[in-house]
Backbone as a ProteinNet text record, in pm:
[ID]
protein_1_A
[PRIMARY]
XXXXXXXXXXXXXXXXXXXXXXXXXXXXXXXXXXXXXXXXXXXX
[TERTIARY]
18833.6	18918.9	18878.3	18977.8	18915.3	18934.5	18874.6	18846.4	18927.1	18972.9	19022.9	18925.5	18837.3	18712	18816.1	18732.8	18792.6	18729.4	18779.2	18707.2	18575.5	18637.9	18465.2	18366	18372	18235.2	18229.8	18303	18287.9	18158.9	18194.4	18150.6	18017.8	18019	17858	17769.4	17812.9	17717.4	17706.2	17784.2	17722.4	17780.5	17743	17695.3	17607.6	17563	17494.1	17369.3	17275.9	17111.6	17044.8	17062.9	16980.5	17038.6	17078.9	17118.8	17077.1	17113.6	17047.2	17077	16995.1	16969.2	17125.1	17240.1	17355	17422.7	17440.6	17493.1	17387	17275.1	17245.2	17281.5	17301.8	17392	17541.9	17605.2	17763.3	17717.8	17643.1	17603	17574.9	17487.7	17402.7	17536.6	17662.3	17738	17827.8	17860.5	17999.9	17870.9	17715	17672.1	17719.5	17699.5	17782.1	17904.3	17979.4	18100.7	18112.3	18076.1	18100.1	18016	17902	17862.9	17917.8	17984.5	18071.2	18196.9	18231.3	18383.9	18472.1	18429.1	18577.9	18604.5	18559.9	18617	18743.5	18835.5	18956.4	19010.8	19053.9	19050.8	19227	19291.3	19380.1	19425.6	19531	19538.9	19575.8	19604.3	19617	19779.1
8496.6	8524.5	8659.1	8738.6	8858.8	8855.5	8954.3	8914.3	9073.8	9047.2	9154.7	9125	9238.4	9260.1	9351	9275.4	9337.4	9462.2	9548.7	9643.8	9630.2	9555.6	9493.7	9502.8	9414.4	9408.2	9511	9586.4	9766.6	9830.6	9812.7	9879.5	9834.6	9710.8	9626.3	9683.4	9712.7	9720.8	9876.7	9923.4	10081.3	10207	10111.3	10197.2	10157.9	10010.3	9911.2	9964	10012.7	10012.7	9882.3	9857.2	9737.8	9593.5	9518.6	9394.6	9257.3	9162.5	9056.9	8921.4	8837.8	8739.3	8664.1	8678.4	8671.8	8706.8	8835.5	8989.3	9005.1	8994.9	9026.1	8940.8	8818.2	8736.7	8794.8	8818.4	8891.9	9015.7	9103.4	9199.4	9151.3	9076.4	9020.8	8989	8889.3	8856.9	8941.5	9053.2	9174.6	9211.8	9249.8	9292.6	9202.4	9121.3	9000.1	9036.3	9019.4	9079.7	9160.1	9288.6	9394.9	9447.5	9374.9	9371.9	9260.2	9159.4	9056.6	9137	9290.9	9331.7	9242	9182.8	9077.4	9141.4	9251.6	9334.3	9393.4	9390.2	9481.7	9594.6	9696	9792	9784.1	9830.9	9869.1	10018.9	10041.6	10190.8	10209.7	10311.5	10325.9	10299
5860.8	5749.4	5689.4	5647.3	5572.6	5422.6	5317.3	5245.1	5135.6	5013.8	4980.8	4884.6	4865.7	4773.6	4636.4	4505.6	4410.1	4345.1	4258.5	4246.8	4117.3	4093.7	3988.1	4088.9	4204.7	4280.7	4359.5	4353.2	4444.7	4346.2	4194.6	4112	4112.4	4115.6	4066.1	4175.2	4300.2	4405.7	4431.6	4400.2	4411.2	4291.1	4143.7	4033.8	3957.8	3981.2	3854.5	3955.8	3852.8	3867	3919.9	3793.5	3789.1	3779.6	3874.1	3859.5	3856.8	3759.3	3748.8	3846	3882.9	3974.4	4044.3	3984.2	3980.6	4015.7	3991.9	4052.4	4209.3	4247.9	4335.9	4459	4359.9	4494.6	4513.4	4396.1	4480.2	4537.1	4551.2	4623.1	4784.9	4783.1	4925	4968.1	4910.8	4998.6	5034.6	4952.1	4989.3	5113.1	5095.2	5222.6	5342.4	5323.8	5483	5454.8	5412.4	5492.6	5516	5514.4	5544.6	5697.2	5684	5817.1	5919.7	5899.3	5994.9	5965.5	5928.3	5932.3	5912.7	5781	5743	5614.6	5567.2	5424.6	5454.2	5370.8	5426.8	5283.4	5267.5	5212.2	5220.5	5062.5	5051.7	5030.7	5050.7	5006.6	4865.9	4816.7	4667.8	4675.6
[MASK]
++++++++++++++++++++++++++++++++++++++++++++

């Protein structure tokens, strides 16, 4: 299944410094998908 990632968690994972125990789990998981290529990207 692919996954349309929202742009909140675009933001959390590559502008937030420092993230708490919570946030590092939606991070770890946008990392799995993106390495199983199930992220999919819209255009503007």
């Amino acid at each position: 299944m692919e996954v349309l990632v929202d742009t909140s968690v675009w933001s959390l994972a590559l502008r937030k410094k420092t993230l708490t125990g919570e946030e590092k789990n939606i991070v770890s998981e946008l990392k799995e998908l993106i390495l199983e290529k199930r992220v999919i990207i819209i255009g503007p």
